[in-house]
N, CA, C and O atoms as a Tinker XYZ file with bonds, in Angstrom:
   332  protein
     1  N     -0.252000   -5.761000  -15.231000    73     2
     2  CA    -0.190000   -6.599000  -14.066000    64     1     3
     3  C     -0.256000   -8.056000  -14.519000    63     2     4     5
     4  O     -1.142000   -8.426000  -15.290000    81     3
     5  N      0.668000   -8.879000  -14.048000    73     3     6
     6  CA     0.223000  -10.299000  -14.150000    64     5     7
     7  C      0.161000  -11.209000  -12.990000    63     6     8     9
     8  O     -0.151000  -12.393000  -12.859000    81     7
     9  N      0.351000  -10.765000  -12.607000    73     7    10
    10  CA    -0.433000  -11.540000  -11.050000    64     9    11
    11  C      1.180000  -12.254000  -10.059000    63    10    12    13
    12  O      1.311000  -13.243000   -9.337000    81    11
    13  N      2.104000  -11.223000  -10.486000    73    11    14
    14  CA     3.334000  -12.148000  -10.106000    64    13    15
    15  C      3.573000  -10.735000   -8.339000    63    14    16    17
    16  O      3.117000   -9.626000   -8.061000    81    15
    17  N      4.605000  -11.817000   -7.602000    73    15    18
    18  CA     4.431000  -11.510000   -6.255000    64    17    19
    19  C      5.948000  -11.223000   -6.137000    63    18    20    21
    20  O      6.799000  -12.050000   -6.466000    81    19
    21  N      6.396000   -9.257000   -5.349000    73    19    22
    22  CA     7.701000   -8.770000   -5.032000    64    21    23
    23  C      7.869000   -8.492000   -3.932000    63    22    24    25
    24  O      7.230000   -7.762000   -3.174000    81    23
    25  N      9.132000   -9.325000   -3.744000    73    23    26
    26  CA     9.113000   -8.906000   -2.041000    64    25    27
    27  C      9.903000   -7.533000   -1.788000    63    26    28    29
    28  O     11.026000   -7.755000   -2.240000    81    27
    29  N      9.873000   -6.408000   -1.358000    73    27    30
    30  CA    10.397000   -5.227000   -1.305000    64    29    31
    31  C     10.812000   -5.012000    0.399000    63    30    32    33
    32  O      9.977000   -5.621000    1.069000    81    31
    33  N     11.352000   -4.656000    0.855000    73    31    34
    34  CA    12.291000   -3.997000    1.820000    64    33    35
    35  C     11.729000   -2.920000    2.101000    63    34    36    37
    36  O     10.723000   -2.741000    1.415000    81    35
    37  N     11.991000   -1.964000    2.960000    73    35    38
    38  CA    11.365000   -0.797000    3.377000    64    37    39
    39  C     12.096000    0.303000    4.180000    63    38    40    41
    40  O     11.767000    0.280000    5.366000    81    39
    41  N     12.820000    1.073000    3.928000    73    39    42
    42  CA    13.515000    1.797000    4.803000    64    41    43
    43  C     12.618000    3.346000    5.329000    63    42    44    45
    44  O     12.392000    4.061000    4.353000    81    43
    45  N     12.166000    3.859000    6.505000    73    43    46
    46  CA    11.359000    4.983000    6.875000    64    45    47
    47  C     12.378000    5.994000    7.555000    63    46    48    49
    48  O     13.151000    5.664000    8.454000    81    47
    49  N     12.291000    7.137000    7.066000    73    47    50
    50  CA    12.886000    8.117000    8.308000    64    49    51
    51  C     12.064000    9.331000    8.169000    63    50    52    53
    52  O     11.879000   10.168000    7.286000    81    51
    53  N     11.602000    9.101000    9.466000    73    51    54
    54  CA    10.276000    9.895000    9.872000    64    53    55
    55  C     11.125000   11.524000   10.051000    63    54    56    57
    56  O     10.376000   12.380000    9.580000    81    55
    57  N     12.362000   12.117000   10.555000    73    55    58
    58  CA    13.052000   12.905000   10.590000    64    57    59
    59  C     13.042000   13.955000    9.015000    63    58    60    61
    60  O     12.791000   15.158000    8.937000    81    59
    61  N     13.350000   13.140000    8.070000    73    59    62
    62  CA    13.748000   12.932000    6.629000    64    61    63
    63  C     12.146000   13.418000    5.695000    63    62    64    65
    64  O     11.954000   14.146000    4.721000    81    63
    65  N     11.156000   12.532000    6.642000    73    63    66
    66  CA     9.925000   11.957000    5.444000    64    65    67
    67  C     10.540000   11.802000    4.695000    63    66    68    69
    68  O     10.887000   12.719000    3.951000    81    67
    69  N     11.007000   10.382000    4.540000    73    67    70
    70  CA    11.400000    9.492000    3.139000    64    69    71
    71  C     11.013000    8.165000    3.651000    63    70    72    73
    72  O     11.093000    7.705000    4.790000    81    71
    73  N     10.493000    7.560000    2.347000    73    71    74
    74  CA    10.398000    6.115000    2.507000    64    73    75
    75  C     11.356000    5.649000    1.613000    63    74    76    77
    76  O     11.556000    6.551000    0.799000    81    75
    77  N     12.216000    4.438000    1.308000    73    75    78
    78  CA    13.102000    4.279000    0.427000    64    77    79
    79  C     12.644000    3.187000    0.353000    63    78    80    81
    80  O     12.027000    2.885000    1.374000    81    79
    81  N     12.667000    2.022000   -0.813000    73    79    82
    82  CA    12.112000    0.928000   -1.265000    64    81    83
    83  C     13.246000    0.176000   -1.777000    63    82    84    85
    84  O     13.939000    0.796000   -2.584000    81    83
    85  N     13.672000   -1.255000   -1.445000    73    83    86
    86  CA    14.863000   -1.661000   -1.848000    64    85    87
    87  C     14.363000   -3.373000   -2.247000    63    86    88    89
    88  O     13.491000   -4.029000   -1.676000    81    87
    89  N     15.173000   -3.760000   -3.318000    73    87    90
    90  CA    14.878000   -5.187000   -3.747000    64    89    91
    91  C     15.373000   -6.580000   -3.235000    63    90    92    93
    92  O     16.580000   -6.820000   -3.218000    81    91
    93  N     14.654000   -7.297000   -2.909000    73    91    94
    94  CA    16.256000   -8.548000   -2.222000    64    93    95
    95  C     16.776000   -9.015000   -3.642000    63    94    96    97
    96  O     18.006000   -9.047000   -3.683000    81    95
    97  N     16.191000   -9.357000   -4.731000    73    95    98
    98  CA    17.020000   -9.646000   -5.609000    64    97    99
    99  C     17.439000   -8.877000   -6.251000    63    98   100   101
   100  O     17.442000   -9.342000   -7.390000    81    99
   101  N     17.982000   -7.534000   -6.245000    73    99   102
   102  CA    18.525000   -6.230000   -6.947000    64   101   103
   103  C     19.027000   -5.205000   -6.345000    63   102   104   105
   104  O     18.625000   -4.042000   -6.301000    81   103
   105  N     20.393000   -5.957000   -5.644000    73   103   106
   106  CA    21.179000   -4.574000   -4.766000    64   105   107
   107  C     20.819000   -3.473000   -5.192000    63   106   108   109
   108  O     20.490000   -2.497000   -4.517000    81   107
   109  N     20.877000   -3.604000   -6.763000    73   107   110
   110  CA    21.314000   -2.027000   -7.164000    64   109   111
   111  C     20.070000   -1.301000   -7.345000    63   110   112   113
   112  O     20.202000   -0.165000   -7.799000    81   111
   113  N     18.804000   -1.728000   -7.075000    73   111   114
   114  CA    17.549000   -1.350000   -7.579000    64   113   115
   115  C     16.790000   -0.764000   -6.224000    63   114   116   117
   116  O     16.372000   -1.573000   -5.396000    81   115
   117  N     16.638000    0.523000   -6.037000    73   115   118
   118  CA    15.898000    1.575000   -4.801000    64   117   119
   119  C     14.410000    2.191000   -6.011000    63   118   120   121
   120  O     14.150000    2.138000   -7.213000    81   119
   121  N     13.866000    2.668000   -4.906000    73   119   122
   122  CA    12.770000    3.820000   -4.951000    64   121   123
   123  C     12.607000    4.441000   -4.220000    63   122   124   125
   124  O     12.521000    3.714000   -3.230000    81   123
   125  N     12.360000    6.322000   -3.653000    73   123   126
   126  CA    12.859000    6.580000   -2.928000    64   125   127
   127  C     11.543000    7.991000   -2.983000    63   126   128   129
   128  O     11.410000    8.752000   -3.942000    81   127
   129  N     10.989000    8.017000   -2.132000    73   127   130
   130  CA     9.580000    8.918000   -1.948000    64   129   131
   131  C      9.767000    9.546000   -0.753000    63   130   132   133
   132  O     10.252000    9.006000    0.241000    81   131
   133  N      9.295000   10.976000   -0.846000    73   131   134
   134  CA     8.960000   11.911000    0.063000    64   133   135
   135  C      7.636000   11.842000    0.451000    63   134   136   137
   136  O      6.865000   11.902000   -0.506000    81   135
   137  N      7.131000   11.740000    1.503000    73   135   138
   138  CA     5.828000   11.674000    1.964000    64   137   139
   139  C      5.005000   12.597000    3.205000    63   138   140   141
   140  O      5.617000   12.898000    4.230000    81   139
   141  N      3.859000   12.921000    3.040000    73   139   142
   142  CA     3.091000   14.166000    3.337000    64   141   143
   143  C      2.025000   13.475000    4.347000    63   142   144   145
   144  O      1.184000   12.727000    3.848000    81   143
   145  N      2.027000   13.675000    5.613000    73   143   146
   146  CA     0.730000   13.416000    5.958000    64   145   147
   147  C     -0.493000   14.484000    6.547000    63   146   148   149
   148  O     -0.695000   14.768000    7.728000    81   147
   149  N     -1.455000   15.126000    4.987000    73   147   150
   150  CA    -2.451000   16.115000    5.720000    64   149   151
   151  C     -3.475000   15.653000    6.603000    63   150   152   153
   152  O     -4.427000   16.418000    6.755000    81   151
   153  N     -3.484000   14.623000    7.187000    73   151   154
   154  CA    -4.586000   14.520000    8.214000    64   153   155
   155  C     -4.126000   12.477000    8.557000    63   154   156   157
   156  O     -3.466000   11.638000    7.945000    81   155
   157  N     -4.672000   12.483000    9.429000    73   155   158
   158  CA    -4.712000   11.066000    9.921000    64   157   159
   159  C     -4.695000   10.013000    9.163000    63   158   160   161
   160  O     -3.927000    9.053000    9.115000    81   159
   161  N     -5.800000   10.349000    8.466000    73   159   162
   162  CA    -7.010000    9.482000    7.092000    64   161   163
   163  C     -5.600000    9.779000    5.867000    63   162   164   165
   164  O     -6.094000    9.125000    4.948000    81   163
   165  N     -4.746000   10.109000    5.496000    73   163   166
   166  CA    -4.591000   10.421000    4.097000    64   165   167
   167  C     -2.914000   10.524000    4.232000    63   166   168   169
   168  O     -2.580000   10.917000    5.350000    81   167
   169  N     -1.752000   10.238000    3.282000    73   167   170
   170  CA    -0.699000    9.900000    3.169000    64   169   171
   171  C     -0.129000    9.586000    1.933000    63   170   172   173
   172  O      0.155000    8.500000    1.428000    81   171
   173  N      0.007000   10.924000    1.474000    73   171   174
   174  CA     0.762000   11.128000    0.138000    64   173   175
   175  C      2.381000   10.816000    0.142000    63   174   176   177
   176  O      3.317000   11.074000    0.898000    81   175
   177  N      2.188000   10.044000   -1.253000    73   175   178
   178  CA     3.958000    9.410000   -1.569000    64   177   179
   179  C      4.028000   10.206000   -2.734000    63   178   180   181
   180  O      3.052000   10.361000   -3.469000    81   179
   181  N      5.529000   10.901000   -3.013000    73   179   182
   182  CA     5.355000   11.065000   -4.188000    64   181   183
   183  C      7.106000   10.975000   -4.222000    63   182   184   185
   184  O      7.814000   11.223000   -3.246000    81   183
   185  N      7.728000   10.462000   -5.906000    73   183   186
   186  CA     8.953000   10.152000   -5.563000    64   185   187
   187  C      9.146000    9.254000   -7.290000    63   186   188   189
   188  O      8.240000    9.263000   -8.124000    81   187
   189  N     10.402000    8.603000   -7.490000    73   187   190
   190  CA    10.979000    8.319000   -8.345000    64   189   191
   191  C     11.006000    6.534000   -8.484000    63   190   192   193
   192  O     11.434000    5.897000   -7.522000    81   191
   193  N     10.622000    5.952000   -9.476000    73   191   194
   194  CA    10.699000    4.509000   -9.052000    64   193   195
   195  C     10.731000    3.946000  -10.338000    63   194   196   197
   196  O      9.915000    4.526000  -11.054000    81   195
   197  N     11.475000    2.850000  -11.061000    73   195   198
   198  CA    11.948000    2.441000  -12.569000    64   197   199
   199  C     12.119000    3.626000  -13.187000    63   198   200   201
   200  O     11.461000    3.686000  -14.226000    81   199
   201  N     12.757000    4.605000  -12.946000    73   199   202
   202  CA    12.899000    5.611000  -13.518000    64   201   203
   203  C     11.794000    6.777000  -13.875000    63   202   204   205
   204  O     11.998000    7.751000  -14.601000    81   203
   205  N     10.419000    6.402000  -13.102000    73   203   206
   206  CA     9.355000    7.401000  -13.875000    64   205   207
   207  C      9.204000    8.328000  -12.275000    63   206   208   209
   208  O      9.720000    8.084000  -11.184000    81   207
   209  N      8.533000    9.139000  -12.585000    73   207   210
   210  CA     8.056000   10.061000  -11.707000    64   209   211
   211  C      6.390000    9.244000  -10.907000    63   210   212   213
   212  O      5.481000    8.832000  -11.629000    81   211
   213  N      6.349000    9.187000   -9.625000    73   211   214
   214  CA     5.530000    8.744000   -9.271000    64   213   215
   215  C      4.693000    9.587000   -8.266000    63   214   216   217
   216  O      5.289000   10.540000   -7.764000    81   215
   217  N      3.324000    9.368000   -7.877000    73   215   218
   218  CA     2.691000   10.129000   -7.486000    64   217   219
   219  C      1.374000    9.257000   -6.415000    63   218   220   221
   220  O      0.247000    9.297000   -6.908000    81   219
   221  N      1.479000    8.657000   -5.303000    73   219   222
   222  CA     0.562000    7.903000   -4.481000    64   221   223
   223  C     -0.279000    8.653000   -3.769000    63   222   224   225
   224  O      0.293000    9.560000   -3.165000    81   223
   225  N     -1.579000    8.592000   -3.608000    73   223   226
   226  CA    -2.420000    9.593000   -2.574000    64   225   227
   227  C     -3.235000    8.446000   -1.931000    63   226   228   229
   228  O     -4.219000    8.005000   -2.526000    81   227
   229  N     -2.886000    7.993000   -0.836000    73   227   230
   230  CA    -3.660000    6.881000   -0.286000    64   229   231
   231  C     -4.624000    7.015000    0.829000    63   230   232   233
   232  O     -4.040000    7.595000    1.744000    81   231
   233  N     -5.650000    6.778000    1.105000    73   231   234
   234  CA    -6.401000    7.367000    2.254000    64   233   235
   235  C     -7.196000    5.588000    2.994000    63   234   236   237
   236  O     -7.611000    4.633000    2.337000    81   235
   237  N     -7.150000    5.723000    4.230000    73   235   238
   238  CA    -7.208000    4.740000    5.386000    64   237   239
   239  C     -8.797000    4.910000    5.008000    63   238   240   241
   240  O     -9.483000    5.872000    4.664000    81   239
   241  N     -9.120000    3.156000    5.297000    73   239   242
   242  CA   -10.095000    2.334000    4.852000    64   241   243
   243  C    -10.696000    2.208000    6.170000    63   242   244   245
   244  O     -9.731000    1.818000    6.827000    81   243
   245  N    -11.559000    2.279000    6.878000    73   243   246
   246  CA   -11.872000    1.864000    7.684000    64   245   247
   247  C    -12.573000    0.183000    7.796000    63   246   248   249
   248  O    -13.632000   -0.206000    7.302000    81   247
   249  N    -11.636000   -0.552000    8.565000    73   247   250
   250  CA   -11.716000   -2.399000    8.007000    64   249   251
   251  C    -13.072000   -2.756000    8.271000    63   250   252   253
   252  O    -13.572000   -3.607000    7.536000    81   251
   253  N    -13.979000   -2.102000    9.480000    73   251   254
   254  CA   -15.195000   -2.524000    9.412000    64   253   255
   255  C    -16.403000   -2.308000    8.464000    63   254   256   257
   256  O    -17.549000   -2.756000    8.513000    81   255
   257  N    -15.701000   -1.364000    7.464000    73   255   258
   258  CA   -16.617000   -1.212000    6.248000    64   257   259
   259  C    -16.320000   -2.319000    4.986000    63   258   260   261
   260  O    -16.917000   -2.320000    3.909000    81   259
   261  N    -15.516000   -3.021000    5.294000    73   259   262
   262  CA   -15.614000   -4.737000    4.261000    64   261   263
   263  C    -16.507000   -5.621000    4.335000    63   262   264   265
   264  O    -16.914000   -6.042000    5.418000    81   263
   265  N    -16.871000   -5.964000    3.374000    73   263   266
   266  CA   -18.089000   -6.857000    3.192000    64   265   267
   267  C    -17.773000   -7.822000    3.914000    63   266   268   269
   268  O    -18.627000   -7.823000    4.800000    81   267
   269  N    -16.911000   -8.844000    4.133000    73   267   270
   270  CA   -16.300000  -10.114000    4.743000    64   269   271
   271  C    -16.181000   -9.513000    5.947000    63   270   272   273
   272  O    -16.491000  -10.391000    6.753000    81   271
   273  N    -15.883000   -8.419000    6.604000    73   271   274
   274  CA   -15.682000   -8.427000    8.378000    64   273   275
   275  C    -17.347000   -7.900000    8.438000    63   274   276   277
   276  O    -18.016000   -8.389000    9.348000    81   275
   277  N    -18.025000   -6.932000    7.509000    73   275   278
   278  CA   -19.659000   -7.271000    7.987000    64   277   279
   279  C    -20.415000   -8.262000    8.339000    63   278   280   281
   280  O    -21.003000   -8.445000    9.404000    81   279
   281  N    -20.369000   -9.000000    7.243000    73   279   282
   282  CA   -20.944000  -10.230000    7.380000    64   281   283
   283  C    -20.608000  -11.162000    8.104000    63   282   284   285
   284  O    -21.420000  -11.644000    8.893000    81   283
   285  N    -19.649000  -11.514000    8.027000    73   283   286
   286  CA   -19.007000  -12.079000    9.066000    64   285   287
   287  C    -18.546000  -14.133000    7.767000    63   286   288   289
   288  O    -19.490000  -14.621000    7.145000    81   287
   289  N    -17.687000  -14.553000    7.729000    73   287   290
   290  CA   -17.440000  -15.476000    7.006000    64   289   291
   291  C    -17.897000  -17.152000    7.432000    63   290   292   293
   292  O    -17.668000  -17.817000    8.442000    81   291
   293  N    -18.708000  -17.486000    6.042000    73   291   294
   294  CA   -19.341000  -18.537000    6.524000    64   293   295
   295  C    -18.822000  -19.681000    5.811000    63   294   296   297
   296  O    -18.868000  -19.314000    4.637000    81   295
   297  N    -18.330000  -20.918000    5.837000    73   295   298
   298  CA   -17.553000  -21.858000    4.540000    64   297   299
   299  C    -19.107000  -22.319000    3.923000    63   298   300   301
   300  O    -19.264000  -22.145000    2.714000    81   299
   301  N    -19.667000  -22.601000    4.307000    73   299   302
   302  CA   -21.299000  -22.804000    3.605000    64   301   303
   303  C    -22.536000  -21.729000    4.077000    63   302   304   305
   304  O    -22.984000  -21.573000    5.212000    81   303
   305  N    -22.876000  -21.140000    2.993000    73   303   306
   306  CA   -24.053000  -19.693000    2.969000    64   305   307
   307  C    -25.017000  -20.589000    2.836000    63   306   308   309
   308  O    -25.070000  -21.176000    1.755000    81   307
   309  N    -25.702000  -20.817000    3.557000    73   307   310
   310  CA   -27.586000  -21.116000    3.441000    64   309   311
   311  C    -28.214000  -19.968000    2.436000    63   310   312   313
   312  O    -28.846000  -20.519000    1.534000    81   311
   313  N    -28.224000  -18.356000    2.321000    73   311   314
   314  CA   -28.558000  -17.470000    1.207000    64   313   315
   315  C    -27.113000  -17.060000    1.101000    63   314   316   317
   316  O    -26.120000  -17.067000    1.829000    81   315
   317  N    -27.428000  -16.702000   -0.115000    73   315   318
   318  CA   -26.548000  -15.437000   -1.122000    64   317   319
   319  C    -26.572000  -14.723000   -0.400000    63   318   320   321
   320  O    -27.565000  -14.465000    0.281000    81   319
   321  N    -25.168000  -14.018000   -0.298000    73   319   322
   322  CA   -25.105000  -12.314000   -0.056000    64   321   323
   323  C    -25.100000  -11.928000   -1.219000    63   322   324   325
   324  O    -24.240000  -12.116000   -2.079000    81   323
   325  N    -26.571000  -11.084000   -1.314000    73   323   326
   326  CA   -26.581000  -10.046000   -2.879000    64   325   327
   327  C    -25.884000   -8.550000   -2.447000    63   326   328   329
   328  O    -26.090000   -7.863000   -1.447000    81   327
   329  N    -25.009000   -8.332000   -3.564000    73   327   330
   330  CA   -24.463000   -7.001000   -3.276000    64   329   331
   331  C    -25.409000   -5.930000   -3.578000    63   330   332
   332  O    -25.093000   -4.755000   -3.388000    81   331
C-alpha cells in the first residue's frame, strides 16, 4: 500500500449477483465478482481482479460502535480519551 487514491466505477446486477469493477483511466481494465449474501450482517465477494483469484468476506460495522460517533468530536479535549 502506498497511500495513493483509485477512483473505480461500479456496475451491480442483483439478477446476476455480480459486481463488476471498471477503471476511468483503463477502458480495458474490469474486475468482476460473484457475491453471496448469508445474512444481513455479512457479504461475500469472491471473483478475479489483476489477474489473481480473489476472495472478500465483509461483515457490517455497526457506526455507533466508533470511538469518534461515541464520544462525540471535540477540536479541543480538556482530558485524553484513554483507549
Amino acid at each position: 500500500m502506498d497511500s495513493t487514491f483509485a477512483r473505480h466505477g461500479a456496475t451491480i446486477d442483483t439478477s446476476a449477483k455480480t459486481l463488476v469493477l471498471t477503471k476511468g483511466t483503463d477502458n480495458g481494465w474490469n474486475a468482476i465478482f460473484s457475491y453471496q449474501q448469508p445474512d444481513p450482517t455479512q457479504l461475500i465477494l469472491e471473483g478475479q481482479m489483476d489477474g489473481h483469484k480473489v476472495r472478500m468476506d465483509t461483515r457490517l460495522v455497526d457506526p455507533q460502535s466508533f470511538r469518534l460517533v461515541k464520544t462525540g468530536f471535540h477540536w479541543i479535549q480538556e482530558f485524553p480519551v484513554n483507549r
